[in-house]
C-alpha positions as CSV (number, residue, x, y, z in Angstrom):
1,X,59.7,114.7,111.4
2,X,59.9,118.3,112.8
3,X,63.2,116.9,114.9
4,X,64.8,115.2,112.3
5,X,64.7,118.4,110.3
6,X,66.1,120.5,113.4
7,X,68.9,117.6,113.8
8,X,69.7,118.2,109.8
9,X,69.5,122.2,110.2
10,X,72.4,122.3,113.1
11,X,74.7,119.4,111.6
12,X,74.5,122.4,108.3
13,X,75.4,125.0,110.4
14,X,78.3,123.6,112.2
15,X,79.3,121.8,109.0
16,X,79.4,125.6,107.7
17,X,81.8,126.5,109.8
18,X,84.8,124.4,107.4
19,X,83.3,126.6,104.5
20,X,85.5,129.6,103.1
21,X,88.6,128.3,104.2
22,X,92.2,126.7,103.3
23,X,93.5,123.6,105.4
24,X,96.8,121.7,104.7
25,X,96.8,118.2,106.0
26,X,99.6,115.7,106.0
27,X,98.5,111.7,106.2
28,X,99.2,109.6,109.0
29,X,98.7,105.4,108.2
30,X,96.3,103.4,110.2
31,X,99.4,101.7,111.5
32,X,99.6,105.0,113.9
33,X,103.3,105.0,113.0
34,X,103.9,106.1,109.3
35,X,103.7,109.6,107.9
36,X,103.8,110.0,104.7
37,X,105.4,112.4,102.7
38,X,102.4,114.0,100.5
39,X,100.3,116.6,101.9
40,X,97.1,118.5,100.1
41,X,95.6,122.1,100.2
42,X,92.3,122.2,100.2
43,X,90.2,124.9,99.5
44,X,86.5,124.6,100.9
45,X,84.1,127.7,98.8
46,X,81.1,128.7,100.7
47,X,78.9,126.7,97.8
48,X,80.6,123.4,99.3
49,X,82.9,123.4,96.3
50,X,86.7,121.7,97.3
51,X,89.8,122.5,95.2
52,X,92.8,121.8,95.9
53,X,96.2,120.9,95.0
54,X,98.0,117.5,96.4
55,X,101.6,117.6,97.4
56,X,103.5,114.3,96.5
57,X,106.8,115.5,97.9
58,X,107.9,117.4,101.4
59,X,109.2,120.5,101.0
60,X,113.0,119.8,101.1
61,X,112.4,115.9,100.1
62,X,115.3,113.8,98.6
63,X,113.9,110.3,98.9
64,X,110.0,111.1,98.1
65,X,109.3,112.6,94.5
66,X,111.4,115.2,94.0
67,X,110.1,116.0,90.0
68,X,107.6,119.2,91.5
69,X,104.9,117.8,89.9
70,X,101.5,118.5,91.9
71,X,98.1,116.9,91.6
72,X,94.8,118.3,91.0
73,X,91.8,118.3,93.7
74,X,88.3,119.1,92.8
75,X,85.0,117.7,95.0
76,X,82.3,118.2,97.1
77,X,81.8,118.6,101.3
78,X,79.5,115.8,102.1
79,X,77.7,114.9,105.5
80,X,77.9,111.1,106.5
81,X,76.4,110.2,109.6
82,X,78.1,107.6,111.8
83,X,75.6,104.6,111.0
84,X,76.6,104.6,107.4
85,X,78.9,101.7,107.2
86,X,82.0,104.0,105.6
87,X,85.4,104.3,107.0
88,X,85.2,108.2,107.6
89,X,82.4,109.7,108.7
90,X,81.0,113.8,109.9
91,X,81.7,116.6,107.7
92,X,83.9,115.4,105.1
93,X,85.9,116.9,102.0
94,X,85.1,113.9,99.4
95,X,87.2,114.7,95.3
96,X,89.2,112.9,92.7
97,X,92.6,113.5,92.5
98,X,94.9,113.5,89.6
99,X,98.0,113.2,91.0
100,X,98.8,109.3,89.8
101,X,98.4,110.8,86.1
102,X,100.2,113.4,86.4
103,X,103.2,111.4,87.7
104,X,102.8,109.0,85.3
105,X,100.5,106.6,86.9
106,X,101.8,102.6,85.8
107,X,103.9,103.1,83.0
108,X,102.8,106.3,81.6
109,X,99.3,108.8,81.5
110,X,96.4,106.1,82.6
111,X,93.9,108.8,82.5
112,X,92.9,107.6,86.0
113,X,92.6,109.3,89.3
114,X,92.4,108.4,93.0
115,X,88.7,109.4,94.9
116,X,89.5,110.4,98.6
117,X,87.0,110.8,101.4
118,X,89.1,113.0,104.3
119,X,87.9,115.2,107.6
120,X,88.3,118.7,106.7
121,X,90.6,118.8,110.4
122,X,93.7,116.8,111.8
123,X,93.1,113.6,113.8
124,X,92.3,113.9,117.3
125,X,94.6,111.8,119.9
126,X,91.4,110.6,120.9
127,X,90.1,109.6,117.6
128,X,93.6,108.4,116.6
129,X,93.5,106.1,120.0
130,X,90.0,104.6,119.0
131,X,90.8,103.7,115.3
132,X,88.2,106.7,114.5
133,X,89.7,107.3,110.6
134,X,90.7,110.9,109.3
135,X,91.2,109.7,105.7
136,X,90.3,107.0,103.0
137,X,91.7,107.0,99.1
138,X,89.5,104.7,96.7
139,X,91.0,103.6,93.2
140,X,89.1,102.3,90.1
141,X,90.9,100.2,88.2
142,X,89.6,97.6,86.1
143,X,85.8,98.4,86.6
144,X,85.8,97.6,90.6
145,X,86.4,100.3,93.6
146,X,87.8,99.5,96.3
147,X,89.7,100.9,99.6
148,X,93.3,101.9,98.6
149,X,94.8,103.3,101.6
150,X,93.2,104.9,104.6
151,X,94.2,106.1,108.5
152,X,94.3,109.4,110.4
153,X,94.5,112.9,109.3
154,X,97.6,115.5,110.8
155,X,98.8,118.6,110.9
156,X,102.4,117.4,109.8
157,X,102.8,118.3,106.3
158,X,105.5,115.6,105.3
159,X,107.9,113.7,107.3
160,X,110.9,115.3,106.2
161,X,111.7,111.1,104.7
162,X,112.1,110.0,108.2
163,X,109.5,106.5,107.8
164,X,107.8,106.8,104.6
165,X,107.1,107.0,101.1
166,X,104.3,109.1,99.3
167,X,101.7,107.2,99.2
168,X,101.1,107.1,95.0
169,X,104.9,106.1,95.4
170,X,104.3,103.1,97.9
171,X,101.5,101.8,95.2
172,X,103.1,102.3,92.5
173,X,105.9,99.8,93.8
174,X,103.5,97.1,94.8
């Protein structure tokens, strides 16, 4: 008991370390070759509080939304451990996100919102190479959740329309 308690004391600490800080990061698909164009700002409180704002659009974008609107971010840092069964696991940023309403989700306001699950850091090569996720966005619609879109976190905020749509923009075509 005494070194479960020491093994949950340290994995606080370190996790600590995120806390009081902004991170931008831009999503890379589990494909390993599509960037997407959104990006989000997240702000991690030292209470474990996340806001945060979701960019839809690169800065500069003519093919990705291009209507300024932004999305709003609000959650908690969580700890899963590896063994958990979830796609992304360690210190993690977990919130809703607004950004599908405020764009005008399928055919207007659906009063809905995306929950995303995302390391608070970019993708290592190494985790990227071993299929080690960054990021996972869940949807709720109709009563069921399930796995929307997931793969690797980046520092590239963007990608300036080179291989991708945002991702609300590629889901709300399917």
């Amino acid at each position: 008991m005494k070194m479960k308690g020491s093994i949950c004391a340290a994995v606080l600490l370190l996790s600590c370390a995120a806390f009081g800080q902004t991170v931008k990061l831009g999503f890379l698909d589990h494909d390993k070759k599509t960037q997407y164009c959104d990006y989000i700002q997240l702000t991690v409180e030292k209470t474990g509080v996340i806001t945060g704002t979701h960019y839809p659009t690169a800065s500069g974008s003519t093919t990705c939304f291009t209507n300024g609107v932004t999305g709003t971010m609000a959650g908690l840092v969580a700890m899963y451990p590896a063994n958990s069964g979830l796609m992304v696991t360690g210190t993690v940023a977990t919130f809703a996100d607004d950004t599908l309403d405020e764009l005008g989700g399928y055919q207007g306001a659906c009063g809905c919102s995306y929950y995303y699950v995302t390391k608070l850091r970019p993708s290592t090569p190494e985790e990227i190479k071993n299929n080690v996720y960054g990021w996972v966005v869940y949807d709720n619609f109709g009563g069921t959740a399930s796995v929307l879109s997931y793969g690797f976190t980046t520092k590239e905020l963007g990608n300036n329309d080179q291989n991708a749509l945002s991702t609300y923009d590629e889901n709300l075509r399917k």
